[in-house]
C-alpha positions as CSV (number, residue, x, y, z in Angstrom):
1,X,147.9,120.2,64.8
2,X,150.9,121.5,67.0
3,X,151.2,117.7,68.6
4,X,151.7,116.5,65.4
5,X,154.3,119.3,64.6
6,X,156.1,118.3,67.1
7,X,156.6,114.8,66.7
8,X,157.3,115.8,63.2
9,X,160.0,117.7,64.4
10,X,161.4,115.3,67.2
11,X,161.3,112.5,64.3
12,X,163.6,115.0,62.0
13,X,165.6,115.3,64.9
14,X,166.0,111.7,66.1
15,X,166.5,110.9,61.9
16,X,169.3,113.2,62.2
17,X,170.8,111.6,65.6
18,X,170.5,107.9,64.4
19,X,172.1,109.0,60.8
20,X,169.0,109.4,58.7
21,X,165.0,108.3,58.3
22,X,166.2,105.0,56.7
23,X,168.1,104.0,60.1
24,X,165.5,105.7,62.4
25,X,163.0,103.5,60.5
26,X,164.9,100.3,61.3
27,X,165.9,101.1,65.0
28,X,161.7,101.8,65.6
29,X,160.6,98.7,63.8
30,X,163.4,96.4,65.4
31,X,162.3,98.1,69.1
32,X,158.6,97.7,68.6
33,X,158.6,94.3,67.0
34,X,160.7,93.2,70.0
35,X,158.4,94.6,72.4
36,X,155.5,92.6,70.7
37,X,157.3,89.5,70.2
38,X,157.7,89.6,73.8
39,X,154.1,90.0,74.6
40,X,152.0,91.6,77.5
41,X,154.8,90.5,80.1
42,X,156.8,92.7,78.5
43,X,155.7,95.6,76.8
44,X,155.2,99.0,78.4
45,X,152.3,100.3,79.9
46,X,151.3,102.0,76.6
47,X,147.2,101.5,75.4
48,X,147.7,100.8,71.5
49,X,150.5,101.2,68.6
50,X,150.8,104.8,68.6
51,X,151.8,105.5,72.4
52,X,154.4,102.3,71.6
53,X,155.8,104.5,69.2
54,X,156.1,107.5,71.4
55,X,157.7,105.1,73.7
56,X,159.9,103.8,71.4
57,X,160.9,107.6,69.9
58,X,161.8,108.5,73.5
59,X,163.7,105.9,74.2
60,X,166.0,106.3,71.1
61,X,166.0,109.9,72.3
62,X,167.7,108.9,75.9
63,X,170.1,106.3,74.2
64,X,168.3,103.8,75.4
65,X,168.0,101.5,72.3
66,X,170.7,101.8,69.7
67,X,170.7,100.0,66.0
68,X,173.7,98.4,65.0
69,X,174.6,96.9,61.7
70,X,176.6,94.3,61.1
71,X,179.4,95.8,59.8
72,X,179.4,98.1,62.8
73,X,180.0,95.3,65.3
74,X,183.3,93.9,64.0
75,X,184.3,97.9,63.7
76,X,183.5,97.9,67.5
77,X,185.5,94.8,68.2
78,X,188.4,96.0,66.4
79,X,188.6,99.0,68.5
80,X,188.5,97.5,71.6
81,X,191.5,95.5,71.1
């Protein structure tokens, strides 16, 4: 019951790093559907859907994967000019 606990609490934490469970949500779904898309070549060495999530989790953790919304991208151009 403690493993769960704690992926409960990194998921509260990661929903508060992303800016809530509805973007979270998206950024996990967009990263694992990508990963699946792509096939066997491509996806991790993880055994089934749940160690993809972990995966997935701990890569939004270390900044690896990032959602952006639309909006966001012409925000980011207009900064950078």
């Amino acid at each position: 019951m403690a493993k769960n606990e704690t992926e409960e609490e990194k998921v509260e934490m990661l929903s508060s790093k992303v800016g809530g469970r509805f973007r979270l949500t998206a950024l996990v779904q967009k990263q694992m559907a990508q990963y699946i898309k792509g096939g066997r070549t491509f996806m991790p060495d993880v055994r089934n859907l749940d160690e993809l999530f972990r995966y997935v989790l701990d890569e939004i953790d270390e900044d690896k994967v990032q959602l952006k919304l639309p909006g966001e991208e012409e925000e980011e151009q207009e900064q950078l000019e």
